[in-house]
N, CA, C and O atoms as CSV, one atom per row, in Angstrom:
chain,resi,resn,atom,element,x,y,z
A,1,UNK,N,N,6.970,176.951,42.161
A,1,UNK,CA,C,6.619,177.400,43.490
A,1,UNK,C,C,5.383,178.288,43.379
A,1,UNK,O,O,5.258,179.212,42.576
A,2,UNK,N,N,4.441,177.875,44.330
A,2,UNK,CA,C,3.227,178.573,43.863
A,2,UNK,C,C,3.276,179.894,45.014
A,2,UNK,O,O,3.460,179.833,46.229
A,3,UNK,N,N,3.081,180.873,44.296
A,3,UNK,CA,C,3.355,182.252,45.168
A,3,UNK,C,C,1.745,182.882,45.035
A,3,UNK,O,O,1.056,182.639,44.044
A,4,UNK,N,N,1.163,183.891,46.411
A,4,UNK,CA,C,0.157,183.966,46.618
A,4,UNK,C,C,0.102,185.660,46.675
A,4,UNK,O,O,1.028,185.918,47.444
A,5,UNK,N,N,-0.513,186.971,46.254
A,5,UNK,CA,C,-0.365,187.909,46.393
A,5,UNK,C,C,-1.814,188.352,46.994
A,5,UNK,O,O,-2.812,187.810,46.519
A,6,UNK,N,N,-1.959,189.348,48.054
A,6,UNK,CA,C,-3.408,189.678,48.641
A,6,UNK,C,C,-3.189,190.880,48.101
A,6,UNK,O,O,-1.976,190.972,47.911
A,7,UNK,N,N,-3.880,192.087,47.674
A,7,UNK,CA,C,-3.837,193.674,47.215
A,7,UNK,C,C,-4.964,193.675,48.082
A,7,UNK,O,O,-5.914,192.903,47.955
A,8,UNK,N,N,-4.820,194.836,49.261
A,8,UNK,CA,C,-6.264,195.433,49.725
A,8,UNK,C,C,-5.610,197.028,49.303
A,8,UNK,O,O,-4.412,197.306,49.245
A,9,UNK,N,N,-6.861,198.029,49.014
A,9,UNK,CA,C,-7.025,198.817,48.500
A,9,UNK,C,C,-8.087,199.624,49.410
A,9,UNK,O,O,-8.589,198.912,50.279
A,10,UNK,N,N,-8.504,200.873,49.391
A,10,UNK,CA,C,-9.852,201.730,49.925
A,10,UNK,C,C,-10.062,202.219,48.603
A,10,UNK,O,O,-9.796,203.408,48.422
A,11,UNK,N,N,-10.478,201.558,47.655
A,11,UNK,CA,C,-11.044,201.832,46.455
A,11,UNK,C,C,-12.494,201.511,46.247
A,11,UNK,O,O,-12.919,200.400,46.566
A,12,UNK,N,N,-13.422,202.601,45.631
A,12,UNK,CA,C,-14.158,202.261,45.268
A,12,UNK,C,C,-14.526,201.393,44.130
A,12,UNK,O,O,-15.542,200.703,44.208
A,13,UNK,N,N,-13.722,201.372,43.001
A,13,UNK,CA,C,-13.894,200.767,42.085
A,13,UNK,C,C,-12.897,198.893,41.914
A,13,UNK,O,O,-11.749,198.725,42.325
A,14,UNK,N,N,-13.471,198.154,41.457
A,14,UNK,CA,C,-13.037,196.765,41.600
A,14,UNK,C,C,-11.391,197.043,41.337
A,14,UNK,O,O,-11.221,197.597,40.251
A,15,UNK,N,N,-10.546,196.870,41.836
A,15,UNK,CA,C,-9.242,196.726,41.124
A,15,UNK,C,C,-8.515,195.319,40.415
A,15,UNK,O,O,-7.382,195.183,39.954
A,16,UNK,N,N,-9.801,194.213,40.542
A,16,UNK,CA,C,-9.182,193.147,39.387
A,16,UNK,C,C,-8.915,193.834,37.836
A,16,UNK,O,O,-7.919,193.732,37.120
A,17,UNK,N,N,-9.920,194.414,37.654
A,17,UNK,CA,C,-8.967,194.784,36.115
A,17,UNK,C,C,-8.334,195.755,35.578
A,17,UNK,O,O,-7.882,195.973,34.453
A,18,UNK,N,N,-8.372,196.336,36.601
A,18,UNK,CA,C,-6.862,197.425,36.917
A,18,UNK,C,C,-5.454,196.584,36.723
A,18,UNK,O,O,-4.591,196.861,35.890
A,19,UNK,N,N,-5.397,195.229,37.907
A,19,UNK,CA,C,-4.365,194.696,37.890
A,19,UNK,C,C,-4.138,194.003,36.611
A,19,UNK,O,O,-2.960,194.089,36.264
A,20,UNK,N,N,-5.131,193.130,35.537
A,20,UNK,CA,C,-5.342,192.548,35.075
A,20,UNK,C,C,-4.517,193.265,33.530
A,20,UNK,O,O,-3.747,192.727,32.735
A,21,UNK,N,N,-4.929,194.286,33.561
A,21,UNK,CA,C,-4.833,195.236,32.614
A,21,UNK,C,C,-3.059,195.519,32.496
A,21,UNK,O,O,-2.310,195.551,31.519
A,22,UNK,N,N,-2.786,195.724,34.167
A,22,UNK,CA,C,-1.584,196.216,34.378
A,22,UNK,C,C,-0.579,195.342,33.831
A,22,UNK,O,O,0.342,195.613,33.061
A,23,UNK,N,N,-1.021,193.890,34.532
A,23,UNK,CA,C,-0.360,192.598,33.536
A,23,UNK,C,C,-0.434,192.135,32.172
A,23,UNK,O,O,0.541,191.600,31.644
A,24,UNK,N,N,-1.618,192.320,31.517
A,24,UNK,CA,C,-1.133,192.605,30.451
A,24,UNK,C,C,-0.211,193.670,29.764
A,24,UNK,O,O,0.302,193.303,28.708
A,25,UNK,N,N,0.002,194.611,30.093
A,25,UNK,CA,C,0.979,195.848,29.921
A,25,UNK,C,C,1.912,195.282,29.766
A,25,UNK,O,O,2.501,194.954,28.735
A,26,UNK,N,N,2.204,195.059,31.228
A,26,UNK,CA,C,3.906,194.111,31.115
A,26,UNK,C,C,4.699,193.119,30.648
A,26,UNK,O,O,5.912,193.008,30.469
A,27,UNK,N,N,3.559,192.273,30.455
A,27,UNK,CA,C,3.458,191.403,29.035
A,27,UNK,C,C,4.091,191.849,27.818
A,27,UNK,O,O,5.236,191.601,27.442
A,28,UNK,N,N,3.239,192.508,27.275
A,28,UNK,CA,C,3.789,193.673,26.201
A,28,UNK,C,C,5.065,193.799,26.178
A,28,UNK,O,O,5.870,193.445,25.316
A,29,UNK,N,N,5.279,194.525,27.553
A,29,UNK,CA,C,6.555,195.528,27.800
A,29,UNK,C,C,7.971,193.987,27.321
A,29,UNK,O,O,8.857,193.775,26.494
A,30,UNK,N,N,7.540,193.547,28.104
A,30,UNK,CA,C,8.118,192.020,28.137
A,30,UNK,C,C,8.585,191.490,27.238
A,30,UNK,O,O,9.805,191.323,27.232
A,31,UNK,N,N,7.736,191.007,26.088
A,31,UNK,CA,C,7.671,190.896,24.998
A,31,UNK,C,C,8.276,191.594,24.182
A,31,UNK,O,O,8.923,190.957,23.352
A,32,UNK,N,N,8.308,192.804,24.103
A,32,UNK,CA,C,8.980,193.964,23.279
A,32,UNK,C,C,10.553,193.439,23.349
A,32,UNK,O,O,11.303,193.066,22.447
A,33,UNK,N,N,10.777,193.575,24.956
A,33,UNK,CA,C,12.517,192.939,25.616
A,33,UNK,C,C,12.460,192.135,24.783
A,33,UNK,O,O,12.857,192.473,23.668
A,34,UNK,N,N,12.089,191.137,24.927
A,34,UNK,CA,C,12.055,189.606,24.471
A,34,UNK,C,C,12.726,190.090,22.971
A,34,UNK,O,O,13.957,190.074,22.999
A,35,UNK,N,N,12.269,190.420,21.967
A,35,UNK,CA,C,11.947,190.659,20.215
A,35,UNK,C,C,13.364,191.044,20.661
A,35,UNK,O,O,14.331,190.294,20.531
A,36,UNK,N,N,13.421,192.516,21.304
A,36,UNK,CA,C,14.594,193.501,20.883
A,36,UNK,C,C,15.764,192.450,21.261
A,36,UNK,O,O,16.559,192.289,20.335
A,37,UNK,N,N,16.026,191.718,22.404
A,37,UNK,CA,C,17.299,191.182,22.842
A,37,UNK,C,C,17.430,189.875,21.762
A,37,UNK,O,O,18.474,189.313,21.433
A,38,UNK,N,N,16.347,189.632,21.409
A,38,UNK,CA,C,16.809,188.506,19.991
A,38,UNK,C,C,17.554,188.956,18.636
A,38,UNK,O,O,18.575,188.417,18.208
A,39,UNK,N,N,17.148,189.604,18.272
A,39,UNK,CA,C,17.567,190.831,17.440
A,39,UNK,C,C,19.076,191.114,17.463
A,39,UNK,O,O,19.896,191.106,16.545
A,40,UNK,N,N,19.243,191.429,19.104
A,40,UNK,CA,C,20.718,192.001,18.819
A,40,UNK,C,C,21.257,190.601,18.819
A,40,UNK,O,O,21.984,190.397,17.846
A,41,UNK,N,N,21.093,189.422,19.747
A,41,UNK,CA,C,21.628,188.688,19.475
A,41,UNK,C,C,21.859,187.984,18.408
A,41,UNK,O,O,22.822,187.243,18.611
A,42,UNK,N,N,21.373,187.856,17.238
A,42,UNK,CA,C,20.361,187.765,15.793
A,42,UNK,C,C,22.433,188.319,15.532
A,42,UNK,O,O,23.546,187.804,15.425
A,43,UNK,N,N,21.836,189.498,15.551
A,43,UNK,CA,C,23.491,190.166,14.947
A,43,UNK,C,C,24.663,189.532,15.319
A,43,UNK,O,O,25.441,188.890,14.614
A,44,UNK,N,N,24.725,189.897,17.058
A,44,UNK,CA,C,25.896,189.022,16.761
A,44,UNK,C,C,26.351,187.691,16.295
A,44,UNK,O,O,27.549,187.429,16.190
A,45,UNK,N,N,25.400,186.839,16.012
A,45,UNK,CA,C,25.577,185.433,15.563
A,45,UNK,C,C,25.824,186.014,13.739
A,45,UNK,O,O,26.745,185.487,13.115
A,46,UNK,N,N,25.425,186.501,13.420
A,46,UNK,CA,C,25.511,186.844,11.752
A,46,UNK,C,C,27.458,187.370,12.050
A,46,UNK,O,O,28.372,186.588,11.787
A,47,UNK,N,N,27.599,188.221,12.391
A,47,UNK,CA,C,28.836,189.030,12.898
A,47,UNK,C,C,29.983,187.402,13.222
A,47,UNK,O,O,30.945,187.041,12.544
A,48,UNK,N,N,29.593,186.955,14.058
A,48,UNK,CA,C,30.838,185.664,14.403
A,48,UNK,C,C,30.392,184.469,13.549
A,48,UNK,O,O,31.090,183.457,13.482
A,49,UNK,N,N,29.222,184.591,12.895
A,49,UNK,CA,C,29.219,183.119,12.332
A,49,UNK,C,C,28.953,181.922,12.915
A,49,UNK,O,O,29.440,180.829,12.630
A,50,UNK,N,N,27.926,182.268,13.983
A,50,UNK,CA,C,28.070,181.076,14.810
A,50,UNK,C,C,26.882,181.133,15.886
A,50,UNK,O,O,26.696,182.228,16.417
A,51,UNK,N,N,26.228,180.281,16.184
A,51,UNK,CA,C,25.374,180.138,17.119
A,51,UNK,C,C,25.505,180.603,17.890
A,51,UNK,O,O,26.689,180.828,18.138
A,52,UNK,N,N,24.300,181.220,19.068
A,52,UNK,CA,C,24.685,181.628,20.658
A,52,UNK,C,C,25.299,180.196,21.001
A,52,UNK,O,O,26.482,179.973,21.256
A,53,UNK,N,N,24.439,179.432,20.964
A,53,UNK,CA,C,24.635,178.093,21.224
A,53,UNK,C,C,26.615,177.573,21.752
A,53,UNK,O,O,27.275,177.297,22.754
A,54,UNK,N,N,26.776,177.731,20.167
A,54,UNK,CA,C,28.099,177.405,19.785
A,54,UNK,C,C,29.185,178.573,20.854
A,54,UNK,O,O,30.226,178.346,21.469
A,55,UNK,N,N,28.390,179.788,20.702
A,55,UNK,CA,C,29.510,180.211,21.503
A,55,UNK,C,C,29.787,180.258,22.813
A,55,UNK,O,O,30.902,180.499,23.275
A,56,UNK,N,N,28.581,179.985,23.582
A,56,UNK,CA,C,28.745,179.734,24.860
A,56,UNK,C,C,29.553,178.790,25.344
A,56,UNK,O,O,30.236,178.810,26.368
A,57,UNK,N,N,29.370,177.598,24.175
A,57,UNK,CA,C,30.418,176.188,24.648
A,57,UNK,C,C,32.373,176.870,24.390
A,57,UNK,O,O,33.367,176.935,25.114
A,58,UNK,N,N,32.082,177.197,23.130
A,58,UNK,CA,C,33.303,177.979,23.300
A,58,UNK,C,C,33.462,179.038,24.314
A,58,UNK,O,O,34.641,179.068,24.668
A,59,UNK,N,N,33.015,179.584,24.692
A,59,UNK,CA,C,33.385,180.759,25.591
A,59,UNK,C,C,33.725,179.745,27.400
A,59,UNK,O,O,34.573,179.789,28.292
A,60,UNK,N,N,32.818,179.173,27.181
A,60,UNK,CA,C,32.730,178.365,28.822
A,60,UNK,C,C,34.653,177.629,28.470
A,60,UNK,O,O,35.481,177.587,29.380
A,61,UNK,N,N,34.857,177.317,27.527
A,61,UNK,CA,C,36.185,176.171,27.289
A,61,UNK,C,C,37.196,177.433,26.932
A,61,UNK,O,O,38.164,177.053,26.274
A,62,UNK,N,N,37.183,178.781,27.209
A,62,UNK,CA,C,37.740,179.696,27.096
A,62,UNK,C,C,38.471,179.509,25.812
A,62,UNK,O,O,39.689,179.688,25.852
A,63,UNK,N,N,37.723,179.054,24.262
A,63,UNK,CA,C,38.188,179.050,23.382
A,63,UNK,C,C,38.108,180.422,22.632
A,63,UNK,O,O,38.813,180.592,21.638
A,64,UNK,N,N,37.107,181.596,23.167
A,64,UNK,CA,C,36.879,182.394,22.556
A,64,UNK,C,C,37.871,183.471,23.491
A,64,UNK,O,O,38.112,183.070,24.630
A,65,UNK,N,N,38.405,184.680,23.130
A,65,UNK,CA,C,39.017,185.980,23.773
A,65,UNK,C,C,37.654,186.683,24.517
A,65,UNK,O,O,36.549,186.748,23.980
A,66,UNK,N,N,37.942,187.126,25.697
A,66,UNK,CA,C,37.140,187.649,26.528
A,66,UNK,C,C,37.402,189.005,25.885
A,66,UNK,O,O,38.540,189.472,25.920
A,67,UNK,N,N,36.318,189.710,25.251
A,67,UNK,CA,C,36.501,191.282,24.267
A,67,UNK,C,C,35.035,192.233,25.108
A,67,UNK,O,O,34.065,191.929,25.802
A,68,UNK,N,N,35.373,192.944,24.776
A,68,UNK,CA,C,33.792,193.915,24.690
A,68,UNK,C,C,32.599,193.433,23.730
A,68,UNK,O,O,31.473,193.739,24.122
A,69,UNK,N,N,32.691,192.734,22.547
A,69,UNK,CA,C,32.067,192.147,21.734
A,69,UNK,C,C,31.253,190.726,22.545
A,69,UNK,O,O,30.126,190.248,22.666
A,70,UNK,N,N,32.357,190.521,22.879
A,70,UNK,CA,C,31.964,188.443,23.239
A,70,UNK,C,C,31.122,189.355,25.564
A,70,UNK,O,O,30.134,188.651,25.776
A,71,UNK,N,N,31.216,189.973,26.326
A,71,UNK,CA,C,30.732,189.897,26.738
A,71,UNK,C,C,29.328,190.916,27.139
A,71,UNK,O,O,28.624,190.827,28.145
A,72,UNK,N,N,29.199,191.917,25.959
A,72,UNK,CA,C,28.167,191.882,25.647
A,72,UNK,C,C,27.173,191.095,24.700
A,72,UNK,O,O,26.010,191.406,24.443
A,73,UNK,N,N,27.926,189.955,24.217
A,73,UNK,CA,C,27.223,189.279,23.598
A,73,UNK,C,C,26.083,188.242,24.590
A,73,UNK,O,O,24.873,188.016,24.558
A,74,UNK,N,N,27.401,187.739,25.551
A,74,UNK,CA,C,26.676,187.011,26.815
A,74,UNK,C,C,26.275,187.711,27.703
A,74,UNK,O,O,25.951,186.860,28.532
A,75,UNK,N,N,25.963,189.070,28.328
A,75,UNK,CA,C,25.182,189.955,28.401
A,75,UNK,C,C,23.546,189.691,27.883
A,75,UNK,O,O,22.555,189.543,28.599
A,76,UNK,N,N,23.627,189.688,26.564
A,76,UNK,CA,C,22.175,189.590,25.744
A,76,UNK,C,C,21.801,188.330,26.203
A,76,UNK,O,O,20.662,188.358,26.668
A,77,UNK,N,N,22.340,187.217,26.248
A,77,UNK,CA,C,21.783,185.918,26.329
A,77,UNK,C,C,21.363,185.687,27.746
A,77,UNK,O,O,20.557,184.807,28.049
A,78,UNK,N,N,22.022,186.634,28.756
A,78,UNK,CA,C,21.326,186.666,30.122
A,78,UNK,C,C,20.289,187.300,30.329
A,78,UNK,O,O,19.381,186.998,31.102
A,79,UNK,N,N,20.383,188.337,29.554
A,79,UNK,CA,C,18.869,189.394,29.847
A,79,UNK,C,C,17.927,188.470,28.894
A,79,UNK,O,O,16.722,188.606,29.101
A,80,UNK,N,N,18.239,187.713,28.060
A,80,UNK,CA,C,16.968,187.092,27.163
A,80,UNK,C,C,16.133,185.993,28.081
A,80,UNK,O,O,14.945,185.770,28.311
A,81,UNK,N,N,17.327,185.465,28.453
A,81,UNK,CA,C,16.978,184.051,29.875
A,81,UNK,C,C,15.982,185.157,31.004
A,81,UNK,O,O,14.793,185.284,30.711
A,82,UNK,N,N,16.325,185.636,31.798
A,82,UNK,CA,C,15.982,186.715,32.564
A,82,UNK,C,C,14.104,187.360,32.033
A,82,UNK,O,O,13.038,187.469,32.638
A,83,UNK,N,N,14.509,187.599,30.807
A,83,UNK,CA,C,12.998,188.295,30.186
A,83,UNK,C,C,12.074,186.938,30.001
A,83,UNK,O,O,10.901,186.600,30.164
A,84,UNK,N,N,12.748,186.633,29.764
A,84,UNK,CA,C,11.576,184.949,29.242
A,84,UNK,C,C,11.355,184.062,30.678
A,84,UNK,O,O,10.211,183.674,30.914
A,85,UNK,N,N,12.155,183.826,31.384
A,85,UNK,CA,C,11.624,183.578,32.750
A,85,UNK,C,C,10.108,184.658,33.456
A,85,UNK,O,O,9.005,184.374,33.925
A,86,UNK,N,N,11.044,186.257,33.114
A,86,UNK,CA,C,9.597,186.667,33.777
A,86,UNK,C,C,8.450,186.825,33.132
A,86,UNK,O,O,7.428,187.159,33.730
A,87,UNK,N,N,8.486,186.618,31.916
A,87,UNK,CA,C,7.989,186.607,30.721
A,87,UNK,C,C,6.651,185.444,30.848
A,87,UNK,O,O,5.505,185.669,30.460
A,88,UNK,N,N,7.193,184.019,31.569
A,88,UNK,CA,C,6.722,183.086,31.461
A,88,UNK,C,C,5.951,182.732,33.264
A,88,UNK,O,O,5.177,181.849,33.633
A,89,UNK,N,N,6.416,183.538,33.795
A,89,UNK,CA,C,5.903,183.633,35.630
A,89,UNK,C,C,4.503,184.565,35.672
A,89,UNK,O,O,3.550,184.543,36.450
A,90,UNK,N,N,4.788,185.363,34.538
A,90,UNK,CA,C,3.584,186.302,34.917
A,90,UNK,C,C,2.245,186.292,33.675
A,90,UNK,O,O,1.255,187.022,33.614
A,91,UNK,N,N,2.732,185.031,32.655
A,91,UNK,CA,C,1.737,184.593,32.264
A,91,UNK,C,C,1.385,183.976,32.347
A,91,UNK,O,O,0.757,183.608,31.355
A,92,UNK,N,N,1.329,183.089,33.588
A,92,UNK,CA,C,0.838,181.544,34.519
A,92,UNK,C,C,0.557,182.416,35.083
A,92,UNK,O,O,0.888,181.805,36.099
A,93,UNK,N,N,0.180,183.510,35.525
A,93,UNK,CA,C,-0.086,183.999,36.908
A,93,UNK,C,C,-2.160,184.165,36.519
A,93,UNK,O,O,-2.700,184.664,35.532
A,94,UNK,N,N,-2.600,183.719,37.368
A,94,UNK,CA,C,-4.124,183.708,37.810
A,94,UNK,C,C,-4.717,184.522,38.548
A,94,UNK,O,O,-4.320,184.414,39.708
A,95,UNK,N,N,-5.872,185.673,38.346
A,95,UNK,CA,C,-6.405,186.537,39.245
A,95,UNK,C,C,-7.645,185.747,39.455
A,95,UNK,O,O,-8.243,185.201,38.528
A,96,UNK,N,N,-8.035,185.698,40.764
A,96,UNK,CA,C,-9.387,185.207,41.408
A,96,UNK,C,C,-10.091,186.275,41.525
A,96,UNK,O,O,-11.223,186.219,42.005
């Protein structure tokens, strides 16, 4: 979906690379999420032995116990989906 943003400003100075700048930031910031939520997830797969992959199918077929472990595990795998979506919206994004 192509989304359109106007910024008017009473600035003297251009604010394309203000914004430009700003997006790259968040990028960064983004990115950082991105690393760190792999990581933990990284662990818990070492910890159960087993793929996110694998455990989601188990968890969806309620083969796994619903614990503090198993839903912060799927926790991480939502915020990773979540970071990489915006991750991937705001680096398609184009300033004219």
């Amino acid at each position: 979906m192509l989304q359109e943003i106007v910024i008017k400003a009473n600035a003297n100075e251009s604010l394309k690379p203000l914004v430009e700048v700003a997006i790259r930031n968040q990028l960064k910031a983004l990115q950082h999420g991105i690393n760190r939520t792999k990581e933990r997830i990284a662990e818990f797969e070492k910890r159960a032995e087993m793929s996110s992959a694998e455990f989601e199918k188990k968890l969806e077929a309620e083969k796994i116990e619903e614990t503090l472990e198993t839903i912060d595990w799927n926790m991480e795998l939502a915020a990773l989906r979540l970071l990489e979506g915006q991750y991937q919206s705001l680096s398609e994004a184009k300033i004219d």
